[in-house]
C-alpha positions in Angstrom: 4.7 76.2 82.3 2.2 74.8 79.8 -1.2 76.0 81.6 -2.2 80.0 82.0 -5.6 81.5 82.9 -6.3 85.2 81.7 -9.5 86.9 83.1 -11.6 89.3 80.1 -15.4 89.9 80.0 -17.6 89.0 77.5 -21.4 91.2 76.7 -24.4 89.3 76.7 -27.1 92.2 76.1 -26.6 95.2 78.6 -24.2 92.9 81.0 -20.9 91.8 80.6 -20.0 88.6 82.4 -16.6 87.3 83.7 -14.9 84.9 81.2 -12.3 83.0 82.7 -9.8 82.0 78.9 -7.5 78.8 80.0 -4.7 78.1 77.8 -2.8 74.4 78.1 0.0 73.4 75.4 0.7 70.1 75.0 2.6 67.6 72.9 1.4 66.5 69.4 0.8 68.2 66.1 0.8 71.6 66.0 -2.6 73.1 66.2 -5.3 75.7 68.2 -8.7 74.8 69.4 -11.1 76.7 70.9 -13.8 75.3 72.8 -16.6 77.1 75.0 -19.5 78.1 72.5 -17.1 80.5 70.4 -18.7 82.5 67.7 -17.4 83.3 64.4 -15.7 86.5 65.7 -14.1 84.3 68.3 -13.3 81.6 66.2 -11.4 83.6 63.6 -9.0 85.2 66.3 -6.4 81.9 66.3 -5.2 83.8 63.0 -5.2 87.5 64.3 -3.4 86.0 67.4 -1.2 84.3 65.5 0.1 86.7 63.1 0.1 89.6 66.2 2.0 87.5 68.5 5.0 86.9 65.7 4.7 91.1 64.4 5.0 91.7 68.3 8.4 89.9 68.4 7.4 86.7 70.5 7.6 82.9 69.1 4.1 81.0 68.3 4.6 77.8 70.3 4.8 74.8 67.9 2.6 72.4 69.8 -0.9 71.4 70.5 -2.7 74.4 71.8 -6.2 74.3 73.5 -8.0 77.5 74.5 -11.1 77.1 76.6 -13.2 80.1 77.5 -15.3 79.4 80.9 -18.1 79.2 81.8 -18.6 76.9 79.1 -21.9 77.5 78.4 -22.1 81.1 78.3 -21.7 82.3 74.0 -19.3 84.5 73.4 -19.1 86.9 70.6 -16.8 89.7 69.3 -13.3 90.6 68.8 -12.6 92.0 72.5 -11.2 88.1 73.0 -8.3 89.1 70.4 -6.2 90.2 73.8 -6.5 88.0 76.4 -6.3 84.9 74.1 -2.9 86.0 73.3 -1.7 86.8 76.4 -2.6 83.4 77.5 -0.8 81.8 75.0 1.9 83.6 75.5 1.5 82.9 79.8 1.4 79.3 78.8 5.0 79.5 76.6 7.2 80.9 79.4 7.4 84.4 77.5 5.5 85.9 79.8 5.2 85.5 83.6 1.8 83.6 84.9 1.9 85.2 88.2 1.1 88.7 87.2 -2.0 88.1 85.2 -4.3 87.8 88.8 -4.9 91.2 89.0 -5.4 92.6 85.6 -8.3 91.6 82.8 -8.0 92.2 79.0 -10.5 92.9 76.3 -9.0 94.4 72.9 -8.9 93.2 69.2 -5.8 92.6 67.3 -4.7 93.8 64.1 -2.4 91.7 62.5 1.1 93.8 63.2 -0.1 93.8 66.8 -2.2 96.9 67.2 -4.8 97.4 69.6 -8.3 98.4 67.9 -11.6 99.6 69.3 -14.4 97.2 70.7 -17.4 97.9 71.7 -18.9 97.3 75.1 -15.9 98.8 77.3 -18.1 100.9 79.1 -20.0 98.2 80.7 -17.2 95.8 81.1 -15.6 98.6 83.6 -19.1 98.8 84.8 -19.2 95.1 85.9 -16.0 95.5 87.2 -16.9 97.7 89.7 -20.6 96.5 90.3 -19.0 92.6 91.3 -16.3 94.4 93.5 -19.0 96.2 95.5 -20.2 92.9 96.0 -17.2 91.3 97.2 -16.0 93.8 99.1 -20.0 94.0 101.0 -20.0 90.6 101.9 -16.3 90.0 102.7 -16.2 92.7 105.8 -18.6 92.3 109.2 -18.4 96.3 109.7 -19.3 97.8 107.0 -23.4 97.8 106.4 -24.7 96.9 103.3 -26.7 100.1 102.9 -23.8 102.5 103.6 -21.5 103.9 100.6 -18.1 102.0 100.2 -14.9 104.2 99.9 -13.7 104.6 96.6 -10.3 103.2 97.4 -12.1 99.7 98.1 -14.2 98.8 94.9 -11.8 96.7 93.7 -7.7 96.2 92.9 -8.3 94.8 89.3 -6.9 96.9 86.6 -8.5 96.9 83.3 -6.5 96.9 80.2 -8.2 98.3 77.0 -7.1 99.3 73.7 -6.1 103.7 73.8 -9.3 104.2 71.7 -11.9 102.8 74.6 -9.3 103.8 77.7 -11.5 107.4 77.8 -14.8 105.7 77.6 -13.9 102.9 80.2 -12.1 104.9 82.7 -15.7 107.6 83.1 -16.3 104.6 85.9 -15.0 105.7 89.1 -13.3 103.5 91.5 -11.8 101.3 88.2 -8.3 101.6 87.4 -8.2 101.7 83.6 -5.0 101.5 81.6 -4.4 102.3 78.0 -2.3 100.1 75.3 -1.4 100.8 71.6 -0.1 97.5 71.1 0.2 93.7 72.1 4.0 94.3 72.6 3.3 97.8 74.8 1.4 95.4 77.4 3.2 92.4 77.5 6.1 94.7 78.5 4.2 96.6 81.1 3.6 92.7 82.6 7.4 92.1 82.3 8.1 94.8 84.2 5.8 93.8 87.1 7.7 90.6 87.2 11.3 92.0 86.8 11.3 95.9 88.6 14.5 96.6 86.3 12.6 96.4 83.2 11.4 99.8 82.2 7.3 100.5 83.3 6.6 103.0 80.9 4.7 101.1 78.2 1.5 101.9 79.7 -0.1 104.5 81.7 -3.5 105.2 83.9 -6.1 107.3 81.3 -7.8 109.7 83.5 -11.5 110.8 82.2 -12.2 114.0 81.1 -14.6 115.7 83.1 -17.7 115.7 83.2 -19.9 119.1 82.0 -21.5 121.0 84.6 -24.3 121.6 82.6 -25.6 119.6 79.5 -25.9 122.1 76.5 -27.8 121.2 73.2 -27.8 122.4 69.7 -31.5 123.5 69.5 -33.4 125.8 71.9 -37.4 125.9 72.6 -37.2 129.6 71.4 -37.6 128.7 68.0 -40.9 127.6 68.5 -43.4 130.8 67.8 -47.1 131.0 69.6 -48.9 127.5 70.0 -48.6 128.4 73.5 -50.8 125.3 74.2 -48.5 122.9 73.0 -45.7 124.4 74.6 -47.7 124.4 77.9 -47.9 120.7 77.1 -44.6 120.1 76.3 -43.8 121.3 79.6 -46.2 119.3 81.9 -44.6 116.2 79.8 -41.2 117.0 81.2 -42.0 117.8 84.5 -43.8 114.9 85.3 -42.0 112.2 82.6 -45.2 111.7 80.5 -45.9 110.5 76.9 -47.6 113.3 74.9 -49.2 112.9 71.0 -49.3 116.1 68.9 -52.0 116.2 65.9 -51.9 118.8 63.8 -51.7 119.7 59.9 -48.4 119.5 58.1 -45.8 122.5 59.0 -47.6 123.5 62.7 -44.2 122.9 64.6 -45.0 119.3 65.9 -41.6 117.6 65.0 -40.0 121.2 66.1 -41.6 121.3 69.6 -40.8 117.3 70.1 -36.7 117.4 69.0 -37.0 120.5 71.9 -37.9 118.6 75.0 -34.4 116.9 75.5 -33.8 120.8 76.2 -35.9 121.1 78.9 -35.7 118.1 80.9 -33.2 117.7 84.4 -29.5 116.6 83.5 -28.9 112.8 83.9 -27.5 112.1 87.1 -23.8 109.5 87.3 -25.3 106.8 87.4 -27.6 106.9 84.5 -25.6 109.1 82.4 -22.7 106.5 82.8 -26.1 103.7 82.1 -27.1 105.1 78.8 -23.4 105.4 77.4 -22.8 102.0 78.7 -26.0 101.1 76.3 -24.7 103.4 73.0 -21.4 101.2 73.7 -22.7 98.0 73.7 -24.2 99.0 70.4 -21.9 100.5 69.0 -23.3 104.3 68.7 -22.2 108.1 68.9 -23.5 109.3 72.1 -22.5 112.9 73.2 -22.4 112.3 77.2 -24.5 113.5 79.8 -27.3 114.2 76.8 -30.8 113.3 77.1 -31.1 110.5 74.3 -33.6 111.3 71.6 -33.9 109.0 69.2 -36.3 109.7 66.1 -37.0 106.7 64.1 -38.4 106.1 60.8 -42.4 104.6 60.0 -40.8 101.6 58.3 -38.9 100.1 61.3 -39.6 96.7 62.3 -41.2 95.2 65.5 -37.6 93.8 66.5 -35.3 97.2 65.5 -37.7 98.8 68.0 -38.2 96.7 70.9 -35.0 94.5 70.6 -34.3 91.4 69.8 -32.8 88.4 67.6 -31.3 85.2 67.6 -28.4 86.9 70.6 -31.0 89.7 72.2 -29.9 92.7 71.6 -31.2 96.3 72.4 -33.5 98.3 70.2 -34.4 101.7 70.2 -36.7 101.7 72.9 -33.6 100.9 75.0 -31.3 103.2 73.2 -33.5 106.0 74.6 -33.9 105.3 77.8 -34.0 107.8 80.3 -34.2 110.3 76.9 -37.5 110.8 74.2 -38.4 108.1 72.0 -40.2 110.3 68.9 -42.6 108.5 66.3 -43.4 110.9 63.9 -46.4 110.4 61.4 -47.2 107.4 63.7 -50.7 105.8 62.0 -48.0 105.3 58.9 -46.1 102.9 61.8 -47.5 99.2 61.1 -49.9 98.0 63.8 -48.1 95.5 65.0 -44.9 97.7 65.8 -47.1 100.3 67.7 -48.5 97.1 69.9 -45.2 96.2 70.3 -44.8 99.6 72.9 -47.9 99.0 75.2 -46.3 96.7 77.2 -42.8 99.3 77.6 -44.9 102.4 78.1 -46.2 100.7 81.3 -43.3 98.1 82.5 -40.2 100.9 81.8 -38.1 97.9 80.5 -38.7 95.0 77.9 -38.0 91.4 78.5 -37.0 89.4 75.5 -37.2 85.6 75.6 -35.8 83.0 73.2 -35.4 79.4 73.5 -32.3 79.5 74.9 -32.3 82.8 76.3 -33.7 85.5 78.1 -32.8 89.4 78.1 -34.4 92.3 80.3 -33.8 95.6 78.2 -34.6 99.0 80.2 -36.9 100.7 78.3 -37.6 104.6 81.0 -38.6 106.5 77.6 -40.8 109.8 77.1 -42.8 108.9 74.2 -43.2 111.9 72.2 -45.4 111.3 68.8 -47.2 113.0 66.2 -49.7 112.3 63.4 -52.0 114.2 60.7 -55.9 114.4 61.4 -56.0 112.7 57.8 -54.3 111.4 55.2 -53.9 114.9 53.3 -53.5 116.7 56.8 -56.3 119.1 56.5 -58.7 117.9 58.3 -60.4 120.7 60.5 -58.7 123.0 58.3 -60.2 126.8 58.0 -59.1 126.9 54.1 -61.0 124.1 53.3 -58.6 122.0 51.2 -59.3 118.7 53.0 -60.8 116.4 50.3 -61.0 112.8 52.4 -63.9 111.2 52.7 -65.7 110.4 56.2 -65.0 106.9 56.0 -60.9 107.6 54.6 -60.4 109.5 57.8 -62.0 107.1 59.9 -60.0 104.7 58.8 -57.1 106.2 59.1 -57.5 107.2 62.7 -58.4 103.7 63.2 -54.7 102.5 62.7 -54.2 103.4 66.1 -55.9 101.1 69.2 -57.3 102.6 72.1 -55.3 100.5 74.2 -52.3 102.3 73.6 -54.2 105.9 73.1 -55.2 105.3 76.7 -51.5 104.7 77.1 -50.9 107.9 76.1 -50.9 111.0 78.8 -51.4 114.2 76.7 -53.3 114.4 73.5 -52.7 117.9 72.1 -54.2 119.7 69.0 -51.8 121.8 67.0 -53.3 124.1 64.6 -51.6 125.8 62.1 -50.4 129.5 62.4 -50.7 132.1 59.9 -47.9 133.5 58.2 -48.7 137.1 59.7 -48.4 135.2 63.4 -45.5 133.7 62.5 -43.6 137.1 61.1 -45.2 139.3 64.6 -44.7 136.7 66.9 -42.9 137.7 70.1 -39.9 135.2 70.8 -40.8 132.4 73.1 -39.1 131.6 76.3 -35.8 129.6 75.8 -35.4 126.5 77.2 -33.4 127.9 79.9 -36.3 129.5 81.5 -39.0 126.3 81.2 -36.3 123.7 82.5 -35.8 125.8 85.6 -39.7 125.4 86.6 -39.1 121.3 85.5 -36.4 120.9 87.7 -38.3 122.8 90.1 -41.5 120.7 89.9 -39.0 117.6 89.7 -37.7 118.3 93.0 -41.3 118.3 94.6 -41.5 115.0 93.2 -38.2 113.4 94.3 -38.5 115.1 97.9 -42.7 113.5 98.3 -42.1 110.3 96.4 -38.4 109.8 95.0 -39.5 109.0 91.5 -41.3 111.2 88.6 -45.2 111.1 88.9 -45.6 109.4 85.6 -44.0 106.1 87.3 -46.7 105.9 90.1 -48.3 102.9 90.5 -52.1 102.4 91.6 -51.2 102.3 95.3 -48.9 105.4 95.2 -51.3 106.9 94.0 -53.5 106.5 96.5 -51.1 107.4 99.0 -49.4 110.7 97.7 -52.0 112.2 95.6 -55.6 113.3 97.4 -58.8 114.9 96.1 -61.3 116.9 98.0 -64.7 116.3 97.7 -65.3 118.8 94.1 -62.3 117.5 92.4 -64.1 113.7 92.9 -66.8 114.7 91.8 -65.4 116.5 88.9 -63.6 113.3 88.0 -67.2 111.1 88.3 -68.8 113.4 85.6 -65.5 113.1 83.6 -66.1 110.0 83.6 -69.2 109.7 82.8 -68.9 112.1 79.4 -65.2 111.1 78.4 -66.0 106.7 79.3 -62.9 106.9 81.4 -61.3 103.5 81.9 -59.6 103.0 84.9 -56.2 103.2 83.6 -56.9 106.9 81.7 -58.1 108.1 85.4 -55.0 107.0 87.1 -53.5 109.1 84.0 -55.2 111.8 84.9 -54.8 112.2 88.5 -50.7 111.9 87.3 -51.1 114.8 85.1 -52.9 116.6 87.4 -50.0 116.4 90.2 -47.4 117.2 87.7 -49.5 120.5 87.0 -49.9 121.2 90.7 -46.4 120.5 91.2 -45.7 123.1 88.1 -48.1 125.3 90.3 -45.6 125.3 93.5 -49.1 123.5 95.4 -49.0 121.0 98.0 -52.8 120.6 97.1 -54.6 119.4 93.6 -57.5 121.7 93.4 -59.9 121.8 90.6 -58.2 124.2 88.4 -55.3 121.3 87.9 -58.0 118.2 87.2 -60.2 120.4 84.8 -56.4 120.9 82.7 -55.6 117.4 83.2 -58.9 116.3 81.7 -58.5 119.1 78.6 -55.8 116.9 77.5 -57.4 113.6 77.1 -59.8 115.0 74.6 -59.5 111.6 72.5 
């Protein structure tokens, strides 16, 4: 046998598509191509393969070796290629048996004495896995409809070989057999033994995920915020109803405090989108505690791409990294403009679309923006003591950094003041977080049950269908209008914010007490 085909997965953004690695030996001069728009990563496996394959006690054929890695179009980047490639070459040399490599796909790096290392990605290469054997198995059977759940048992027969280090993180998909390998040798004798039963079939065995935690539990608690019981009331709306909030306040009033707390308070992921952020952390390559609401606090000197994605290859920024979690820009007029213009676009779409010459990439991008800012540049401004010292037209400009396109983007503007010391040291402890998220799950459940999504995703026409005023809450709204200039966009905002509250309320009905609260909070 001179020809073998090995079946791996390569990750192109959030998506990992099937890469088919054909291996033919043939006579002439000894040497290994690889063809199929390899990347340096890929490129540089022939000696990783090499030396593995002779440390794992096999021969290196002497011939002409050409590797192709279909589709040919399609780049493909990263070490994960180490595995397959040498089982193909070994498939093509008669050491190991073509027949038994159907129903198995690889994805590992190789150290050079054979050892399986980490890659990244695993999480959504099991992913895909099981997404294109839903498909498959849909539209290959006249019974079943396409809207009903398929059994477990039929999502697919393809087993997934992974280096031990990814086995826990790939096997969290259900329906995906996943099996764990030290080693180069440890698999290519769990193939022998599928093609000769009297060979030992120990080298490798099914890695079972650790389950899941009933309930999410963080390191910080809303109880350590004292008083600013309007912020808090703020924080809480934001939660319960998914929206951006922007806390301004003087250095020290508890704004970055009260923003790191509203992971704490917000509904546990379900599955499928726990198991769709830690499929993003792996592609990147980040710590992710499972189940956890992302919240991902990043600093005023990032650039336009770092946040929204991007490069040469897309790849995800942090918008995408906390999805379906809290995106937190603090002191955000220090943020250049043209980072913060970057997000207008997000804020409303829930996802980012990245286009290149040659390619294009939609990110998801379901964030809570949570920011903060000063009233000035010294902080003071509106200060009882005094201290401010900035001149009119230094705060002006200052506050100017920040368009009124994306403050209109914004849901909840809240003013934090600062507390005395004597209403820190009396203050009464707050409630914990505990006791808020069970009124946000609460209010979240009125909203799944009326409209199956969170209120702040409602577009125009929802709107109009789900939430209705009587005839004082319009006219409340018209002279809003009227003294706040209202654009159309900031009422839709409103009537959101004022469900959320009403929902909070346990009220089918949005009565005037919700809107005149809703309006408080778009103040700027």
């Amino acid at each position: 046998m001179s020809f073998a085909q090995v079946y791996t997965r390569s990750v192109v953004g959030l998506h990992a598509p099937k890469v088919i690695i054909e291996v033919h030996l043939s006579q002439g001069l000894p040497a290994l191509t690889i063809v199929g728009l390899p990347e340096a990563a890929v490129r540089e496996s022939k000696d990783r393969v090499r030396s593995a394959i002779l440390n794992s006690g096999f021969q290196f054929p002497n011939r002409r070796l050409t590797i192709n890695l279909a589709p040919a179009d399609l780049p493909k980047d990263g070490a994960r290629l180490d595995l397959p490639i040498a089982i193909g070459i070994l498939a093509a040399s008669d050491q190991l048996d073509p027949d038994v490599l159907s129903g198995f796909e690889f994805i590992g790096e190789l150290a050079l004495n054979g050892n399986l290392r980490q890659v990244t990605g695993s999480l959504a290469v099991a992913r895909a896995i099981k997404a294109e054997g839903l498909a498959v198995t849909s539209s290959s059977s006249n019974e079943q409809s396409l809207t009903e759940p398929l059994p477990v048992e039929a999502v697919t027969s393809v087993k997934l070989i992974v280096p031990m280090d990814n086995g826990a993180e790939a096997s969290r998909v259900e329906g995906v057999e996943v099996l764990g390998a030290q080693s180069l040798k440890a698999v290519c004798d769990h193939l022998q033994s599928l093609a000769n039963p009297s060979i030992p079939n120990e080298s490798l065995a099914v890695v079972t995920p650790s389950p899941a935690p009933q309930h999410v539990g963080y390191q910080v608690d809303l109880a350590d915020v004292k008083g600013q019981h309007h912020a808090r009331r703020a924080l809480e709306i934001a939660a319960a109803g998914g929206h951006s909030i922007l806390f301004t306040g003087p250095p020290g009033s508890g704004k970055t405090l009260m923003a790191s707390r509203l992971p704490t308070i917000l509904p546990d992921l379900s599955d499928e989108d726990a198991l769709e952020v830690a499929s993003t952390y792996s592609v990147a390559d980040s710590d992710y505690d499972y189940g956890t609401r992302p919240f991902r606090q990043v600093h005023h000197t990032i650039s336009a791409v770092a946040l929204v994605g991007g490069g040469s290859r897309p790849k995800p920024g942090e918008i995408t990294l906390a999805n379906k979690g809290v995106l937190f820009l603090d002191e955000l007029p220090e943020f250049d403009r043209t980072v913060l213009e970057v997000l207008r676009q997000p804020l409303e779409a829930k996802q980012i679309t990245i286009s290149r010459a040659n390619s294009q990439m939609t990110f998801p991008a379901n964030f809570q923006l949570v920011a903060a800012m000063n009233p000035c540049p010294c902080g003071y401004d509106g200060d009882t003591s005094g201290r401010c010292r900035c001149r009119p037209e230094q705060i002006k400009r200052y506050q100017d950094k920040l368009s009124g396109p994306l403050l209109d983007r914004i849901d909840l503007h809240i003013t934090v003041p600062a507390l005395p010391i004597a209403d820190l040291q009396n203050a009464q402890a707050g409630e914990t977080s505990e006791q808020v998220r069970v009124r946000v799950i609460a209010a979240h459940k009125h909203q799944m049950q009326r409209q199956q999504k969170v209120n702040n995703e409602l577009s125009p026409s929802e709107i109009d269908k789900y939430i209705q005023l009587g005839e004082g809450e319009q006219q409340l709204l018209q002279l809003a209008q009227q003294r706040l200039n209202l654009s159309a966009r900031g009422y839709h905002r409103v009537l959101r914010v004022a469900r959320t509250i009403a929902d909070l309320s346990d009220s089918v009905d949005i009565t005037s007490v919700h809107v005149s609260e809703a309006l408080s909070y778009r103040s700027k």
